[in-house]
N, C-alpha and C positions, 0 to 999 in steps of 0.2 A: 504494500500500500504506500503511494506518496501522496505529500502535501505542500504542494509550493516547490516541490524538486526536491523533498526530504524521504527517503526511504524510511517510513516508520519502523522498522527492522534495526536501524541502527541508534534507536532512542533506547533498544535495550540495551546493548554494548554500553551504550553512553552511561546510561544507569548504572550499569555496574562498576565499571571505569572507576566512575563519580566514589564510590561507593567504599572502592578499593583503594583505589587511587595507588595502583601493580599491575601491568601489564602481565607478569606473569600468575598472581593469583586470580587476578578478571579471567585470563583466556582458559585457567581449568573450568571455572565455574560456569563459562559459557563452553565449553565443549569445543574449545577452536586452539588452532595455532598458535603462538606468540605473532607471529610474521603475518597470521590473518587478520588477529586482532589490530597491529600496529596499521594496517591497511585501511581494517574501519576507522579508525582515530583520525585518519590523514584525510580522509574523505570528510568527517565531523567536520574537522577546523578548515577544511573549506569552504563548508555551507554558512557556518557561523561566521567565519570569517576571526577569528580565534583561536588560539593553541589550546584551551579547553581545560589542557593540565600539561603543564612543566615540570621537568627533572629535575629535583634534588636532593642529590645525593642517591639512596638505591629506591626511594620511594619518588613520588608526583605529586606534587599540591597544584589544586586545584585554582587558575585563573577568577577572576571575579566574576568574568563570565559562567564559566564553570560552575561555583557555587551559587550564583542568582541560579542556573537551570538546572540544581540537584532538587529540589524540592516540587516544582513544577512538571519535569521529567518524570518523579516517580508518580504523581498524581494521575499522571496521564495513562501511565500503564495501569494501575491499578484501577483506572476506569475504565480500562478496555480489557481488563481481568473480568471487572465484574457487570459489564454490562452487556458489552459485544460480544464477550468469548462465554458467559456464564449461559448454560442451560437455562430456559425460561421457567421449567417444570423440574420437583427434585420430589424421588421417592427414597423416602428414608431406609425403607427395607433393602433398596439394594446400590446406597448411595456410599463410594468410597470416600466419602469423605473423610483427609485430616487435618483434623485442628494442632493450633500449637498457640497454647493456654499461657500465658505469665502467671502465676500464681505463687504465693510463699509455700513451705512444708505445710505448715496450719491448716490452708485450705485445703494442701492437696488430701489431710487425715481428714477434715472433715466434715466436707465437702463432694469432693470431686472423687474420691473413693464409691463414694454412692450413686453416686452420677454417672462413673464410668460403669460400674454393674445396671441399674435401671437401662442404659442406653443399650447395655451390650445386647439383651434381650428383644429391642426393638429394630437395632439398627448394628446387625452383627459386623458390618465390612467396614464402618468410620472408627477413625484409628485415632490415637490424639499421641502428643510432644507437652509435656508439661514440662517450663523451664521454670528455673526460678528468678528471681526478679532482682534487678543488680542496678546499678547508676545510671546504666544506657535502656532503662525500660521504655522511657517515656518517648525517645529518641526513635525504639526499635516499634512501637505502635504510631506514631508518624511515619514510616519510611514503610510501612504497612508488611514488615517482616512478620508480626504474629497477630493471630485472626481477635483474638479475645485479651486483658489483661484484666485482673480482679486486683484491685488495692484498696485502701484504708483511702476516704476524702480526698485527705490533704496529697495525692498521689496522682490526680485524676487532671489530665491536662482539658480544658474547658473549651479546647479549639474541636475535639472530636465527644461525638456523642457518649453519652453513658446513660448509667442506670442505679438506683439504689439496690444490691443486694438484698441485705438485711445488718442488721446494727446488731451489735458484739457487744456484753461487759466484760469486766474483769475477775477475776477472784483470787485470794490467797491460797499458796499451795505449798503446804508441808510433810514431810515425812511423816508418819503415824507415830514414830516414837521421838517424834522431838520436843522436848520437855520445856522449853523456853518459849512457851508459846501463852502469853497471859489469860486468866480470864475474869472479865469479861478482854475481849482484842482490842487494842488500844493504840494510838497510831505512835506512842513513844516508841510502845514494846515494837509495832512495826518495824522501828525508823534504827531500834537499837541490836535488831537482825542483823546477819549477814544474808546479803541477796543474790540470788542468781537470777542473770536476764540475758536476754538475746539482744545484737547490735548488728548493725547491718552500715555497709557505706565506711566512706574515709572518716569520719566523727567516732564512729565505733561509740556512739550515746544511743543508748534506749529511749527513745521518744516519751515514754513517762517521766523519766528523769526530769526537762522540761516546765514540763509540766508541774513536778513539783515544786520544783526553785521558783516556780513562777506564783502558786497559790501559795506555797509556805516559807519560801526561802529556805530548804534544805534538799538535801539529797539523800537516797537511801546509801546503806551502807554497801556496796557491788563486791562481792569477795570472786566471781566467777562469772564471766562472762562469754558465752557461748555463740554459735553463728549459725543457730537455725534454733526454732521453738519446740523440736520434738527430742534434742537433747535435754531440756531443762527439766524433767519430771525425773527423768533417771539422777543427775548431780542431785539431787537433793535426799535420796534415800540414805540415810545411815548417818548425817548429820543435823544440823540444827539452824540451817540455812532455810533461806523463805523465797517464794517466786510470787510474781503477779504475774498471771497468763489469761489468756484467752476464756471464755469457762466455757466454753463448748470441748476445748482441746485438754481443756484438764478435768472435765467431765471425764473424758473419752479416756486419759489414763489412771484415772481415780478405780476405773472399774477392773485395771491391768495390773499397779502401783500399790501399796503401800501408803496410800497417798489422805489427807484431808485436808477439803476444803472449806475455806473460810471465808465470810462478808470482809472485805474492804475495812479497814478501820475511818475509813471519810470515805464522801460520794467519789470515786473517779468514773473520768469523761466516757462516754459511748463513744463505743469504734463503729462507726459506719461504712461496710466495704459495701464498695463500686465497682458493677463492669464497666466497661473502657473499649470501644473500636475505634478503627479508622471510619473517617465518613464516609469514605468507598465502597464500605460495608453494609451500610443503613440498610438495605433491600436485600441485604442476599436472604434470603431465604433460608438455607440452611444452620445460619447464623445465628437468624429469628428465632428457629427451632429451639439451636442449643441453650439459648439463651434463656426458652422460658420451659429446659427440665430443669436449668439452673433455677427458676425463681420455685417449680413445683417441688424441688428438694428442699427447699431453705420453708418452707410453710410444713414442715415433720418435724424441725429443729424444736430439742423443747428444752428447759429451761434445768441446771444442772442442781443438784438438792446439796445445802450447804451445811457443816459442823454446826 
């Protein structure tokens, strides 16, 4: 297909190019030559009238041109993913579809574990990539590399559509024989714990942390810090350390665990997670679907029973 003397065939190279900004890891990814690839590039910057991307050193950074038409480029393909090239009609029973989800561990226990059994029943050939979610999420759902992200609000970029999941609290979560646990729960005895949390990102802060300096001006005490939420129930067995987690995920190991759970010694905030697409996405269909055994799962979630 051209447009204006453009071979729409070479917006994909360019895409990727852009992307890679490696002549040699572009030409694997698109299944071609080094020498093939260098031939679409030179044709690129003839149309544009641009070198697109420049050498230096063993990588290419991208021209100002270049980057004004990274973001535009991949819009275009990914509306001709989903409009031109997409099936008008999808049958679930015999639809390959694969997804590739951003989600934390969290969801993936407690959540999309059920999700992926309910679905497998319906829709035995759609297959899913559950990543986990790192600096470049919001980046990788712009560039419309994964179909679906699930985060917490404040995670949710406001340029592509979303959804309220459903809203998360908290609860304390102790070993059963840990002695140092007051009662009635008090947020000294709280605060005079040692705490295990999960941290994610270059700050390596738990997002409640925060939150505390901010309503009380202190911090918990952190003696163990972990890099995913389904480590934290196991650190805590056989000592006298304390977690705030999720309580649907500390439901879920309370019933596996050693484990009791406690109210909050104060109100802390409701976590609200949100689905997240690219806009390119709005109509697919098969999308729609996943999206609402996502919201039929999350109406079974029931409320975890506390010390």
């Amino acid at each position: 297909m051209r447009f204006n003397h453009l071979d729409l065939n070479l917006l994909v190279a360019l895409d990727v190019l852009l992307e890679e900004q490696n002549i040699t890891r572009a030409a694997v990814r698109l299944h071609m030559t080094q020498s093939a690839l260098s031939g679409i590039l030179r044709r690129l910057r003839t149309y544009f009238e641009d070198e697109l991307l420049v050498q230096v050193g063993r990588s290419m950074t991208p021209t100002l041109l270049g980057k004004d038409l990274q973001i535009p480029v991949r819009e275009v393909l990914l509306k001709i993913q989903t409009s031109i090239a997409a099936k008008p009609v999808f049958d679930v029973a015999t639809s390959k579809r694969h997804f590739r989800i951003m989600a934390s561990d969290y969801l993936i226990n407690v959540l999309f574990a059920e999700v992926i059994h309910r679905i497998g029943a319906e829709a035995a050939n759609v297959t899913f990539e559950l990543m986990s979610p790192g600096e470049t999420a919001v980046e990788m759902l712009m560039r419309g590399e994964i179909d679906l992200m699930i985060a917490p609000e404040q995670h949710i970029n406001t340029e592509h559509p979303s959804q309220l999941l459903f809203e998360e609290q908290h609860v304390c979560v102790v070993w059963q024989g840990n002695s140092s646990v007051s009662e009635p729960f008090t947020l000294e005895n709280y605060l005079q714990l040692g705490h295990v949390a999960a941290a994610f990102g270059r700050s390596r802060t738990p997002a409640i942390e925060q939150w505390f300096m901010h309503q009380y001006g202190c911090q918990r005490r952190l003696e163990v810090i972990t890099h995913d939420f389904n480590t934290i129930p196991h650190l805590l067995i056989g000592t006298e350390r304390i977690a705030t987690m999720h309580s649907r995920l500390a439901a879920l190991y309370a019933q596996l665990l050693p484990l009791r759970l406690l109210a909050p010694p104060v109100k802390l905030p409701v976590m609200r997670e949100y689905m997240a697409w690219h806009r390119s996405l709005d109509g697919d269909a098969m999308l729609i679907w996943l999206r609402a055994k996502l919201l039929e799962t999350v109406q079974t979630f029931s409320n975890p029973a506390l010390a």
